[in-house]
Steps between C-alpha positions, in 0.01 A plus 500: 500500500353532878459190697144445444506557149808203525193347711260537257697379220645187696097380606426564105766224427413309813800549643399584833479243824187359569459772807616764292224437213255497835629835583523635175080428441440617826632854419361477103128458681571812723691757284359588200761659367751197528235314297490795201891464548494095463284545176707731337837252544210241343436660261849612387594108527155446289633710229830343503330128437305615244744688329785198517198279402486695160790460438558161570250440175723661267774300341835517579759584220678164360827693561427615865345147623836341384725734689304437804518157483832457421660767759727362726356457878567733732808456738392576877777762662438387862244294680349816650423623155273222457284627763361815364187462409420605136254785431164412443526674115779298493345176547200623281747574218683128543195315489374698205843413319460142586131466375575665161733263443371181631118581340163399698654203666594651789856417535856551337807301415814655440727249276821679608456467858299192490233629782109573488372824629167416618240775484273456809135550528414865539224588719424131606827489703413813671132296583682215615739710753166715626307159552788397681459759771143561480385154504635430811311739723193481686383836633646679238427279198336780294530874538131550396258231619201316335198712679641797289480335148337774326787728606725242397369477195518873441820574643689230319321600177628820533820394559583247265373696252219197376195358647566243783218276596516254784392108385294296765716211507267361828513181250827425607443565859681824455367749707649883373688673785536838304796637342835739434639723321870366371763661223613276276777559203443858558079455472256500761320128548166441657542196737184310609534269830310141513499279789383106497422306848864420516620804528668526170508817307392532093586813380393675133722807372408748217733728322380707189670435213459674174620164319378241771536109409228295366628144592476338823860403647607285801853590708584438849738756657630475865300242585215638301236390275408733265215553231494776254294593195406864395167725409409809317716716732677304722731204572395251792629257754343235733771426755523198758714318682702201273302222459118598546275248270186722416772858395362463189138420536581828716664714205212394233202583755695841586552579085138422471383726730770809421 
């Protein structure tokens, strides 16, 4: 693997510095070619989801979910073992292990070892880690900005793979800024910008889903409120900073509108 590729692959986890992900856009904008090279690695992590997401609905043998849970933990040869950081397949394959086993609930517990393995929220922590960085900045809030909303519309439409409309929300003195492309568990997410008089950032994300959710669900993560329902095509999110009064006024006038 070539450095950028190891680039490329490290800004589709969001493992790259806050000036590094700058850098990285920068040269996605310019070079075409990086950009057809970025949505290949998406798409090969796309495929991976999916197919570990098929298989997580198939039961697990009685005989195989026992000798999982009752293998003995692993013993640790030397502290710098513990630093290697597992595969991403690898990861995949644990999580998919853990939520056969443990059902919808989301989580695990392993008698023998007496310890929950907690299966985290998917593409709503990656939301949580963009907002992080992207809420915070002023000139470069948005990548494409509001005067262009008919090429936003178009572009992220095209990208996402469903139709992505942009709700007035001017009712909550939130004034849309424009918006960004982002990769989340391996998909590409349409991310629309809202600013009130404060200064304080609403965001809504899109992802298509071909089984998206029908309920609406509340979470905070990293100091994050969170809203998320689903729609014909698509899973959504309204995301704001912890503690904002009118988030869901905000998520029910966005699903009405969507």
């Amino acid at each position: 693997m070539s450095d950028m590729q190891a680039k490329l692959s490290a800004f589709l986890d969001g493992e790259l510095s806050e000036a590094e992900t700058l850098e990285m856009e920068a040269a996605l904008n310019s070079d075409r070619a990086l950009r057809a090279e970025l949505e290949v690695l998406a798409a090969a992590d796309a495929f991976a989801v999916d197919a570990f997401e098929k298989i997580a609905n198939e039961p697990v043998p009685i005989a195989l979910a026992a000798t999982i849970q009752n293998a003995p933990e692993p013993e640790i040869a030397s502290p710098s073992n513990s630093l290697v950081k597992p595969a991403r397949w690898m990861m995949a394959a644990a999580a998919v292990v853990a939520l056969s086993i443990g059902g919808v609930s989301g989580y695990v517990t392993g008698t023998a070892q007496n310890q929950t393995i907690v299966v985290t929220g998917g593409w709503l922590s990656d939301i949580a880690d963009y907002h992080a960085i992207y809420a915070s900045q002023a000139r470069h809030l948005v990548e494409v900005p509001a005067s262009e909303s008919d090429h936003i519309k178009s572009w992220l439409t095209k990208s996402i793979g469903d139709d992505v409309p942009i709700p007035d929300l001017s009712s909550f003195g939130l004034e849309f800024q424009g918006a960004r492309l982002l990769v989340a568990a391996g998909k590409p997410v349409s991310q629309l910008m809202y600013k009130d008089g404060t200064g304080q950032i609403v965001a809504i994300c899109q992802i298509q889903s071909s089984t998206p959710k029908q309920d609406f669900s509340e979470q905070t993560i990293n100091a994050f409120d969170m809203i998320s329902w689903g729609g014909k095509n698509s899973n959504f999110v309204v995301v704001a900073d912890e503690g904002r009064a009118d988030l869901s006024e905000i998520a029910q006038t966005a699903f009405s509108q969507i």
